[in-house]
N, C-alpha and C positions, 0 to 999 in steps of 0.2 A: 942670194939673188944672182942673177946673171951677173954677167960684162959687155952686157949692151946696152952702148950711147945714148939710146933714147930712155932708157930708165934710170940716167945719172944725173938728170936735174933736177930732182924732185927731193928736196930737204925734210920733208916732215917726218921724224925716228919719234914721235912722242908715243910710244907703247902705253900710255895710260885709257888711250877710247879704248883698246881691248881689256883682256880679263886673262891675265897667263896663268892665272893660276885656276883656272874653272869659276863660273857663273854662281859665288858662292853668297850673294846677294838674293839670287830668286829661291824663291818660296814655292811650290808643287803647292795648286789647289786641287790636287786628285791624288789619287796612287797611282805607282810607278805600275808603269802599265806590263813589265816583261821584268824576267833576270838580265841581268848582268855580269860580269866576271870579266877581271883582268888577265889579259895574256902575256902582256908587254912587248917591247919588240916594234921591228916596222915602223912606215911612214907614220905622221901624227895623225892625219887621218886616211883610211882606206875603204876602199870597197872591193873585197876580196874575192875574186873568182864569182861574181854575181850571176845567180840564174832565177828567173823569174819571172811575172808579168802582172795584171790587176785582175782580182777577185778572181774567177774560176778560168780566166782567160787562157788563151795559150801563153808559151814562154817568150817574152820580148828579147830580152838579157840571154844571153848563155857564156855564161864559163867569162865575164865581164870583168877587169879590174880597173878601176881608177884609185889614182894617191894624189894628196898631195902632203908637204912637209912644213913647217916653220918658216916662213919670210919665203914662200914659194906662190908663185902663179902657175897653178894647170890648168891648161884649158881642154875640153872635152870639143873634137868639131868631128865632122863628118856629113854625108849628105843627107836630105830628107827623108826621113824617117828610119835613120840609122839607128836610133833609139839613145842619143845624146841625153834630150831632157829624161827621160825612162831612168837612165844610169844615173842622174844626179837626185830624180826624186825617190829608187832604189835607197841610196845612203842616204837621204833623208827621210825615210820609213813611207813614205807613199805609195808603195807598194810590196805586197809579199815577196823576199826573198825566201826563194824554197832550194835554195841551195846555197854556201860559200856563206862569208860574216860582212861584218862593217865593224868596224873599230875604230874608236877613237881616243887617242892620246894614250894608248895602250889597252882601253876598255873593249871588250866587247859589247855591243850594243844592238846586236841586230835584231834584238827583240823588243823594244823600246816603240814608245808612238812617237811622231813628230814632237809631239809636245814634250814628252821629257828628254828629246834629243835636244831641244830647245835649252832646257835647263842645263843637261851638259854642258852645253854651249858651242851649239849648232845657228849660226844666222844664215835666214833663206832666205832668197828675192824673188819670187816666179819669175814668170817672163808678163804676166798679164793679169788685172784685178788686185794690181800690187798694193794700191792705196786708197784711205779712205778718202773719195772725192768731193763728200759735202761737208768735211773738216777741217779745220785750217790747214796751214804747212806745221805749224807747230801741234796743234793736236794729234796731227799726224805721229810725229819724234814723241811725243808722250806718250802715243798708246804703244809704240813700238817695248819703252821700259816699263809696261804697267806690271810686270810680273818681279822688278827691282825694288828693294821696301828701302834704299839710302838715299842720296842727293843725287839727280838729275841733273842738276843745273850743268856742270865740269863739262859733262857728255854732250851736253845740248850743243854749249861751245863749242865743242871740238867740231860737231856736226859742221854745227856754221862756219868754222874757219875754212873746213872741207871744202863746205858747197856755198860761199858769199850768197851767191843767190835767193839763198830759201831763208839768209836772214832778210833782206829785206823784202821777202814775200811772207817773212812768217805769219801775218794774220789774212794773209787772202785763202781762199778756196783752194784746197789741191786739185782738183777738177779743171779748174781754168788756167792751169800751167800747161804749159809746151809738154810735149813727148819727152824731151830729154830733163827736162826740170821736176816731172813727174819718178822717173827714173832716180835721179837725185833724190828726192824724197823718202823712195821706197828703200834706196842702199843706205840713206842715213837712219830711218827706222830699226833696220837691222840692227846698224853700230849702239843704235841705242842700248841693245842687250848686253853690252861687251862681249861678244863673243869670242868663243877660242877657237874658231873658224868661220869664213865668211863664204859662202854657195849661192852663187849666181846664174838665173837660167835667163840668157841672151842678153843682157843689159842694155844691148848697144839697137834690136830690132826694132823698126821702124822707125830712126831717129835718122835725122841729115850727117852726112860725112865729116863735118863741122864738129857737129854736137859728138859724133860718135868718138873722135880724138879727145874731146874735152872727157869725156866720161872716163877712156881708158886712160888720162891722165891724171882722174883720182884715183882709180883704182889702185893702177900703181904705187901714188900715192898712202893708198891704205894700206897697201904690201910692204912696204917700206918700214912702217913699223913692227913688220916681223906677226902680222897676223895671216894664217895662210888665205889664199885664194883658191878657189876649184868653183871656173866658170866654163859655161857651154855659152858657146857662139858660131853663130851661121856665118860672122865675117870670118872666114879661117884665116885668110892670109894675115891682117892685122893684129888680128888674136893671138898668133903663134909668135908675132916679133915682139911682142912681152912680156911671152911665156916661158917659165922655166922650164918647166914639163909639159906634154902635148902627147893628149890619147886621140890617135883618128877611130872612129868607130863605125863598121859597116855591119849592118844586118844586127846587132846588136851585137857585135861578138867587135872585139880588140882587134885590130887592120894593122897599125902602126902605133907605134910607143917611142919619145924619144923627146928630148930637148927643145923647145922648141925652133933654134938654128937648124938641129939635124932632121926636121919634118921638111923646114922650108929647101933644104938644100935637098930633099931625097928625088930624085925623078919623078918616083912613082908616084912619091905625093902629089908631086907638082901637077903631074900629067892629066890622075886623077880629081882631085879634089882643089886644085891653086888655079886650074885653067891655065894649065903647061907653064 
């Protein structure tokens, strides 16, 4: 992690909500939908030189790389329709890469569907349709482990001590929660897989300024136990002060790369994408 002040309050190191050693719990109800083969080497997970787009479309991606590492937050930001989410559903197999890999934790994987990225142990949040809304908050965290065949229970906890909140909402509707408590729900779903990464698209949209601090105050918090982060977010400026890593992305192609102090401090960033 960084050495920045605003991610040294946050005590939680409990490495048990994740899965360091791979998602060796879930069960594949299908076949493995591509090869795989290890390369080794490299960030823990990458998306390497990505080019691409959906179905017979033109190229969104070109020549794209996003990483992140162990106990890292990257965030992916850039302006509308720089193809941020494109790049992060890219490495999460949502669309054709027709050029460049994705790997994870040494593996190649670029041939994989969502679902067995899943089993790898790949956690995804969309930005929107995240959760079931005529299901409780707790049915919700259930179905996120339906593909775990051991104890739930530990994981649930952990959920809740994350988010207080959705314990004592866990028998109402997820539907009738707030934007941000909604949110909550769907990053604890994820946790529920134990993942050995956690991929975020926008966590923080549409929520109040309030809410958006509390959120990136778990997040961190999740970081902290050493499970990596790779989130896109339209708030850049905040995003990048509790990022390790920070990809600007225009037109789909890589703009800027760097830390996220040295994005905040570059001019150009500033000028263009911080609002000088």
């Amino acid at each position: 992690m960084s050495d920045n002040p605003y991610q040294d309050d946050h005590g939680n190191k409990d490495a048990s909500i994740t899965n360091t050693q791979g998602v060796g719990t879930m069960t594949p109800a299908h076949r493995v939908s591509g090869e795989t083969h290890y390369v080794g080497g490299g960030p823990f997970l990458i998306g390497d030189t990505m080019t691409g787009g959906y179905g017979k479309g033109p190229d969104i991606l070109h020549d794209c790389t996003i990483a992140v590492d162990k106990g890292e937050i990257a965030v992916i930001v850039g302006p509308n329709g720089a193809g941020k989410s494109t790049a992060m559903k890219a490495v999460f197999g949502m669309l054709d890469v027709r050029a460049g890999s994705v790997r994870l934790d040494g593996e190649d994987i670029t041939n994989l569907s969502p679902q067995d990225r899943v089993i790898k142990g790949m956690g995804f949040v969309p930005q929107t349709q995240n959760i079931f809304t005529s299901m409780t908050v707790e049915e919700n965290l259930e179905m996120g482990a339906f593909i775990r065949r051991d104890d739930i229970s530990q994981t649930m906890e952990q959920v809740y001590d994350l988010f207080p909140i959705l314990r004592d909402k866990r028998n109402q509707a997820a539907g009738e929660l707030s934007g941000g408590q909604r949110q909550q729900v769907a990053v604890g779903r994820a946790l529920m897989t134990q993942p050995k990464v956690l991929m975020l698209d926008e966590p923080t949209a549409g929520v109040s300024p309030i809410v958006m601090d509390e959120l990136f105050d778990r997040i961190i918090e999740v970081s902290r136990t050493g499970l990596p982060i790779l989130m896109v977010e339209q708030n850049a400026r905040q995003a990048l002060e509790i990022a390790d890593k920070g990809y600007v992305l225009v037109q789909g192609r890589n703009a800027y790369t760097g830390t996220g102090k040295e994005l905040l401090a570059d001019p150009e960033v500033r000028k263009s994408f911080l609002g000088g």
